[in-house]
C-alpha positions in Angstrom: -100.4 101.1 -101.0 -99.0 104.7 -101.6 -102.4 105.6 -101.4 -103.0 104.3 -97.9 -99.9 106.1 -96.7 -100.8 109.2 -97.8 -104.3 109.0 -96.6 -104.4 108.0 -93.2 -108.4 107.6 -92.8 -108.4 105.6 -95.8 -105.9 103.0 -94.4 -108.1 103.1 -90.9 -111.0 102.2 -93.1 -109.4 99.5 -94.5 -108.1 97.7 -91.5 -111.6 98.3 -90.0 -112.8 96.1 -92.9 -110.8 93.6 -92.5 -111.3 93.7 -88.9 -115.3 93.2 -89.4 -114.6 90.2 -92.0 -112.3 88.5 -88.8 -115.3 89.4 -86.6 -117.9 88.1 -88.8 -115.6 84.9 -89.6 -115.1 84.3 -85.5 -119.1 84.6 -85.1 -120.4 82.4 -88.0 -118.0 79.9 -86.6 -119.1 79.8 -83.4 -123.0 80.6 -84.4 -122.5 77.2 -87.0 -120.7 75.0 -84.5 -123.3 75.9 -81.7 -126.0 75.1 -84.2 -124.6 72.0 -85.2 -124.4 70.5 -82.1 -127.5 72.2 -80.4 -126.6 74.6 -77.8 -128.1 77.1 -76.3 -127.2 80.7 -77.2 -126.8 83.6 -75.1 -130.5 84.2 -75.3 -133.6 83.0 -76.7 -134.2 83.8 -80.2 -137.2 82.2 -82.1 -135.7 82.3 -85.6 -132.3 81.8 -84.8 -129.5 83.6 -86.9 -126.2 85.0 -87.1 -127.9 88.3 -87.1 -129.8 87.7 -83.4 -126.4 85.7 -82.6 -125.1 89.6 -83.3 -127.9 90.6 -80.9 -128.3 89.4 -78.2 -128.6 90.0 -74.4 -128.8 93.9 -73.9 -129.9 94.0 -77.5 -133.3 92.9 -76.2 -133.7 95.5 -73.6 -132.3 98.6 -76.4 -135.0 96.4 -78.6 -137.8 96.5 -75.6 -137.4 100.4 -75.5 -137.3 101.2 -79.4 -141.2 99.1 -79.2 -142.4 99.9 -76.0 -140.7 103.1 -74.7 -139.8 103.0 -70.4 -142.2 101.6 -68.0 -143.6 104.9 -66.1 -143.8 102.0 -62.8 -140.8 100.2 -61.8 -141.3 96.3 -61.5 -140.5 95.2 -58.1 -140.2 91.5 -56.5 -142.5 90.4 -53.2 -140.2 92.1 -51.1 -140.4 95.7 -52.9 -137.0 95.2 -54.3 -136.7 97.4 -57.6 -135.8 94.3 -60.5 -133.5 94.9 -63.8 -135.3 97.3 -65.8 -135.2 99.4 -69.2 -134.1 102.4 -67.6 -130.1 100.7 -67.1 -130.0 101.6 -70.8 -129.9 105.2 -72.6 -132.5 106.0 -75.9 -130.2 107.6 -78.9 -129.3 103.8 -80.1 -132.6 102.1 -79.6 -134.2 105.6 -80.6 -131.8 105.7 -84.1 -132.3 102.0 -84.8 -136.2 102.3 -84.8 -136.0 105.3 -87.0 -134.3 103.5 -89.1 -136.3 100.6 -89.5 -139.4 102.5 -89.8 -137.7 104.5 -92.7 -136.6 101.5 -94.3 -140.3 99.6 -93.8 -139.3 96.9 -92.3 -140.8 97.0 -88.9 -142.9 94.0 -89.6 -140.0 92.2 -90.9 -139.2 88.9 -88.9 -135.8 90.1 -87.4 -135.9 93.4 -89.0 -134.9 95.3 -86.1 -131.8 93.8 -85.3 -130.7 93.4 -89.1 -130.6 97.3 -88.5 -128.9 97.2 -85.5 -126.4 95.3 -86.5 -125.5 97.6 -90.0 -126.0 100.8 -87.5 -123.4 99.8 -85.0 -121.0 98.9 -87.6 -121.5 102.0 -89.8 -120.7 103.7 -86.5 -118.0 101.6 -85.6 -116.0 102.8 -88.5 -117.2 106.6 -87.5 -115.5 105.5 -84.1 -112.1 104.2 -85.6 -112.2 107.3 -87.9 -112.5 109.6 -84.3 -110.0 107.0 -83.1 -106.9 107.2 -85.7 -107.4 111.5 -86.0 -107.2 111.6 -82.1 -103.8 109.7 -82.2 -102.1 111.3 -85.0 -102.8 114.4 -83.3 -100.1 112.9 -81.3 -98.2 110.0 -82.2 -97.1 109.1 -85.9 -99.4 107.7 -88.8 -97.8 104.7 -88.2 -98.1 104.1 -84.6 -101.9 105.4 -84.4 -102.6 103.0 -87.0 -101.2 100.3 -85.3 -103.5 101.2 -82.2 -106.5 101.1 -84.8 -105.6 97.5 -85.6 -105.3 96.2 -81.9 -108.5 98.3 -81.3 -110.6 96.7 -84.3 -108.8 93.2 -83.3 -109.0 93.1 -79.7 -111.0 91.0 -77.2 -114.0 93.4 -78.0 -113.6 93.9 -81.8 -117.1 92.1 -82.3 -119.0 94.2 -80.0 -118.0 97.4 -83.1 -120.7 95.1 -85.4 -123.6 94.3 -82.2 -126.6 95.2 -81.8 -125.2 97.2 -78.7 -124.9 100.8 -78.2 -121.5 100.9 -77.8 -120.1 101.9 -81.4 -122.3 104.9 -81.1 -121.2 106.1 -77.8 -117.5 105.4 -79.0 -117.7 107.8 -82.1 -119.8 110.7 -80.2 -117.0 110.4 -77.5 -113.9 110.6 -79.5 -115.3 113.5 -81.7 -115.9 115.0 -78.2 -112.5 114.6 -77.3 -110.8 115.1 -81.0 -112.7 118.4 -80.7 -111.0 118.7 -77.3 -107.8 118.3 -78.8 -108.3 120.6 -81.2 -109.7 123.4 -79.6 -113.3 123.2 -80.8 -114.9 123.4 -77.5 -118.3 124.6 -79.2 -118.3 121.9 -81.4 -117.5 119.4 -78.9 -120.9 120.1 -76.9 -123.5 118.0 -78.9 -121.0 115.3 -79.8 -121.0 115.3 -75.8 -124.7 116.2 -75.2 -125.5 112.9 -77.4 -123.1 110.7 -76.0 -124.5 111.3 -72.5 -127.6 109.9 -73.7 -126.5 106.9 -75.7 -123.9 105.2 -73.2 -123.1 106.2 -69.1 -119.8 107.8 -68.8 -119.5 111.6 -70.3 -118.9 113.0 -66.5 -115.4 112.0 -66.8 -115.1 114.0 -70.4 -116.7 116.7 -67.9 -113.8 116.1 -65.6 -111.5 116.2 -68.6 -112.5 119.4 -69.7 -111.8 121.1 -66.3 -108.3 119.4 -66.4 -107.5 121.0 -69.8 -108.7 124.0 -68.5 -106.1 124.0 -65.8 -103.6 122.8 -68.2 -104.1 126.1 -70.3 -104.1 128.1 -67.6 -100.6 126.6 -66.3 -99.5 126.8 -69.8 -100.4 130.9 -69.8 -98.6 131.6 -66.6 -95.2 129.8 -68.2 -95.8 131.4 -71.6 -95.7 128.9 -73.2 -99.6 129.1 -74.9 -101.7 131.9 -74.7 -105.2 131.3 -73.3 -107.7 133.7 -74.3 -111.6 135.1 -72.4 -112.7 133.6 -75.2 -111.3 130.2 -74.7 -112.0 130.0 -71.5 -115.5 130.8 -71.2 -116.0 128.4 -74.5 -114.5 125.6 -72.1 -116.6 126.4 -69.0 -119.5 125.9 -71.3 -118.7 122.7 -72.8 -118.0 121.4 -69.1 -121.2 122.9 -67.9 -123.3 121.4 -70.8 -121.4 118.0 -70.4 -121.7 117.6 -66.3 -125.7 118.5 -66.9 -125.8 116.2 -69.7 -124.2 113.4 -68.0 -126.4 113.4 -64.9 -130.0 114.1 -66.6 -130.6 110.5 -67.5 -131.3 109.9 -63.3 -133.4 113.4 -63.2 -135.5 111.8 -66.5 -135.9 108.7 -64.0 -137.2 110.2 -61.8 -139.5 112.5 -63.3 -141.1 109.6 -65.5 -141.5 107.0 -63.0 -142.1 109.1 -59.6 -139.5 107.5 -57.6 -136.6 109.9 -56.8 -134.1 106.7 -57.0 -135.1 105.1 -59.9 -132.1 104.6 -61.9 -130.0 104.2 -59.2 -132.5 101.6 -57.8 -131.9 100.2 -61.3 -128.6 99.8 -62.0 -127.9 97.7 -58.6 -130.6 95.3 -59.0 -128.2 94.5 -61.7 -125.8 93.9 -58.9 -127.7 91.3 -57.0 -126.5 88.2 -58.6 -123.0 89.0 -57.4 -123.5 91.0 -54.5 -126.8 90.8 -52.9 -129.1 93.6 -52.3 -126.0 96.7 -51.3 -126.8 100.4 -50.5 -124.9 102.3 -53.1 -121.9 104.2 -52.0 -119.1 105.7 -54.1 -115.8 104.4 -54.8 -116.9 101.2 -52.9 -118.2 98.7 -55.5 -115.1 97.4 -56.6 -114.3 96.8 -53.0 -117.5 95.3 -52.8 -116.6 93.0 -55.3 -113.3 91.5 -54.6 -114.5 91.1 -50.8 -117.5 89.0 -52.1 -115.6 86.8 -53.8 -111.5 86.8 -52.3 -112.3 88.2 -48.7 -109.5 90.1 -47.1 -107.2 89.3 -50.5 -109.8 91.1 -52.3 -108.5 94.7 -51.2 -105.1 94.2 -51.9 -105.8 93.0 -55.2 -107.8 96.1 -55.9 -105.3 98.4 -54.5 -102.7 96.8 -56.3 -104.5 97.1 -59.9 -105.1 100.7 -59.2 -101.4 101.2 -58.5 -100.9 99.6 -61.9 -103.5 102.0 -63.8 -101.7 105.0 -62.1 -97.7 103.8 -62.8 -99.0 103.2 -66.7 -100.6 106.7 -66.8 -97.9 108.7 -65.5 -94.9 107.0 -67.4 -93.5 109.4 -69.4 -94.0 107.7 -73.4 -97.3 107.3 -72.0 -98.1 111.0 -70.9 -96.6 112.0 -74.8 -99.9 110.8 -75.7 -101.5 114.6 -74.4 -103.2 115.7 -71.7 -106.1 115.0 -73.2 -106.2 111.0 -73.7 -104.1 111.1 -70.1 -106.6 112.7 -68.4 -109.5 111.6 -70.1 -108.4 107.7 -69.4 -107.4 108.9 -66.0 -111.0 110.6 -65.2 -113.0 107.7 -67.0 -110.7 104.7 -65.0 -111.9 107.2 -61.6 -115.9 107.0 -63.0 -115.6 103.0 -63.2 -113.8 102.5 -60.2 -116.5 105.0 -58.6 -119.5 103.9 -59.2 -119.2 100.1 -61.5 -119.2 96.6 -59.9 -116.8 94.9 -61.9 -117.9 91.7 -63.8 -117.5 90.1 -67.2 -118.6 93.9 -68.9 -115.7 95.2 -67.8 -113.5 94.3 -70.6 -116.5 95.9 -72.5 -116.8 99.1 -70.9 -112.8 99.6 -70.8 -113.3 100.3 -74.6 -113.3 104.0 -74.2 -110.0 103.9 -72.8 -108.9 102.8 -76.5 -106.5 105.7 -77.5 -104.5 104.4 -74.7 -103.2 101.4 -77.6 -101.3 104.6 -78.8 -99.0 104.3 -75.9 -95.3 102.7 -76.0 -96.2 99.9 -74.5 -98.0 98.1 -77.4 -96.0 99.8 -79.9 -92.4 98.7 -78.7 -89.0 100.7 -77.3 -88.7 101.5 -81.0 -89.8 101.0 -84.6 -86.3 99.1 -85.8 -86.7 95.2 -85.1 -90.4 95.4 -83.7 -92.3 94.1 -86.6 -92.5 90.6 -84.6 -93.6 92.0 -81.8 -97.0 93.7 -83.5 -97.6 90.7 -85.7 -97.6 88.3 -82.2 -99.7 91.3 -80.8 -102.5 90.9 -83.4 -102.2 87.5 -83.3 -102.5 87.0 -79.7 -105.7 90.3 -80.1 -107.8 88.0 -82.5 -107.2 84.9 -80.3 -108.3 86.8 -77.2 -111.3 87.7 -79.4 -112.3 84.2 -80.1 -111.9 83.5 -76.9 -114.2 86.6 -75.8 -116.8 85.4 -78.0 -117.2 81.6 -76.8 -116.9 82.8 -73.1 -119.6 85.9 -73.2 -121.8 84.5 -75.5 -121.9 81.2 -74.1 -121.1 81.3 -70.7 -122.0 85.1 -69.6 -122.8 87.9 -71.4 -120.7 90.9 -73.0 
């Protein structure tokens, strides 16, 4: 026990294992009790498992690319509309996993590729809670980042840190990005960034980040409270530079590949058509989009009002103690969402970068006297939201 209190990334480590045997526990159950009684899973496997239970849905499309590379021609329906495509979804996972598998011979293996998905995302998984518990002590006590580590590995998405999905990867390129951030290795922090660009969508907002620390250390110069030297400086620009390019090549590698100036972006909303039809894209309108669809007029003012929530929690004070850097990062990946995704039942999914938020006050408690109940119904009430996650995403949608 001494030990674990002494050595912080040891402790992470350990709750992360516990975390994957909760996980696993919450997915055999479900995977034995669906096979039991013959029900469908979230998609078609031919030898059924727990390890395709693991991976499946987008799975098969990072699967799809790690045999068969992009399509150079989009598929289209009868009426020329662009249909759901490989290029929604970026190559370091799928690219990773195959290397992998080839390296370990088992390409002609009968499930061998997602067996080594599965390992890969949880060997990056704990990478991610690693990134995730040094960010928060740079901050907030040992203590209260590890609690943040525990609702993280517990939570609603906790299983997604052992899929076959690319998420675990992007999570630990991004918080090494932004632990370098933190502490001042802007060099460093470009290929953690440069990678993450290509694994998962979202690095423009650790582009946006970086120009908001940059303003912060300038501010902080003029009250003389931090020096900010040339060198500093132009080390930021860079990393912004590099990290905005990064972040919006993936559409420019579209393009080139298939010949169609639009082709990711005709991608991504043919995803869309279920829920809203066939739309023209325009920013900062798909949420709107959205809640109209479905709650007409109500719609707006239920938008509005969850974006007045997002900005009260950011700007409480316990909360902005976290740094600017996890503030404005949230803040600038929250704007991204709200910008450009349609929310659906991936939302809770792709809210999982905003994780060094568990660090603030309002899941740790006024105080540390008298709160132990309070975490232990938190976890409690995390793993249950879990189980729940699991039977509604795998069975009734998709994570």
């Amino acid at each position: 026990m001494r030990r674990l209190q002494t050595r912080p990334w040891l402790a992470a480590l350990v709750v992360y294992a516990l975390s994957r045997v909760v996980s696993t526990v919450l997915l055999g159950t479900m995977f034995t009790v669906a096979t039991v009684n013959h029900w469908a899973f979230a998609s078609h496997r031919a030898h059924a498992s727990l390890i395709t239970f693991s991976a499946s849905w987008d799975s098969s499309a990072y699967k799809g690319i790690a045999e068969h590379g992009y399509p150079t021609a989009l598929p289209v329906d009868a009426a020329g509309h662009v249909l759901p495509n490989a290029w929604a979804f970026l190559p370091v996972f799928p690219a990773i996993v195959r290397a992998l598998t080839t390296a370990l011979g088992l390409n002609a293996v009968v499930n061998g590729y997602y067996t080594v998905a599965v390992v890969t995302a949880t060997l990056f998984g704990a990478g991610a809670v690693l990134m995730l518990s040094a960010m928060l002590r740079q901050r907030v006590s040992n203590e209260r980042a590890l609690f943040a580590v525990v609702l993280f590995c517990m939570g609603p998405m906790g299983f997604l840190l052992q899929a076959a999905y690319a998420e675990s990867a992007f999570l630990f390129f991004l918080f090494a990005a932004l632990w370098c951030l933190q502490t001042s290795r802007y060099l460093l922090l470009v290929p953690f960034a440069v990678v993450a660009a290509f694994t998962r969508p979202g690095v423009l907002a650790l582009a946006l980040t970086l120009g908001i620390h940059f303003v912060v250390r300038i501010r902080e110069r003029r009250i003389g409270t931090a020096r900010f030297p040339l060198r500093d400086a132009v080390s930021i620009g860079v990393a912004a530079l590099v990290t905005a390019v990064a972040g919006l090549a993936w559409p420019v590698v579209a393009s080139a590949v298939t010949g169609r100036s639009s082709a990711y972006l005709d991608t991504e909303l043919a995803f869309w058509v279920g829920f809203v039809g066939h739309r023209h894209f325009a920013p900062l309108t798909p949420w709107f989009a959205m809640a109209t669809t479905f709650l007409g007029p109500v719609g707006i003012v239920v938008v509005v009002l969850a974006l007045a929530a997002a900005a009260f929690w950011l700007t409480r004070r316990g909360t902005k103690a976290l740094g600017h850097e996890i503030v404005g990062f949230t803040a600038s990946y929250w704007l991204y969402l709200v910008a450009v995704f349609l929310p659906q039942q991936s939302l809770v999914r792709l809210l999982m970068p905003a994780a060094p938020m568990l660090g603030s006050p309002v899941f740790w408690g006024p105080g540390v006297a008298g709160s132990r109940r309070r975490r232990i119904l938190l976890v409690a009430g995390a793993i249950l939201l879990q189980a729940v996650a699991i039977v509604f995403l795998w069975f009734l949608g998709y994570p």
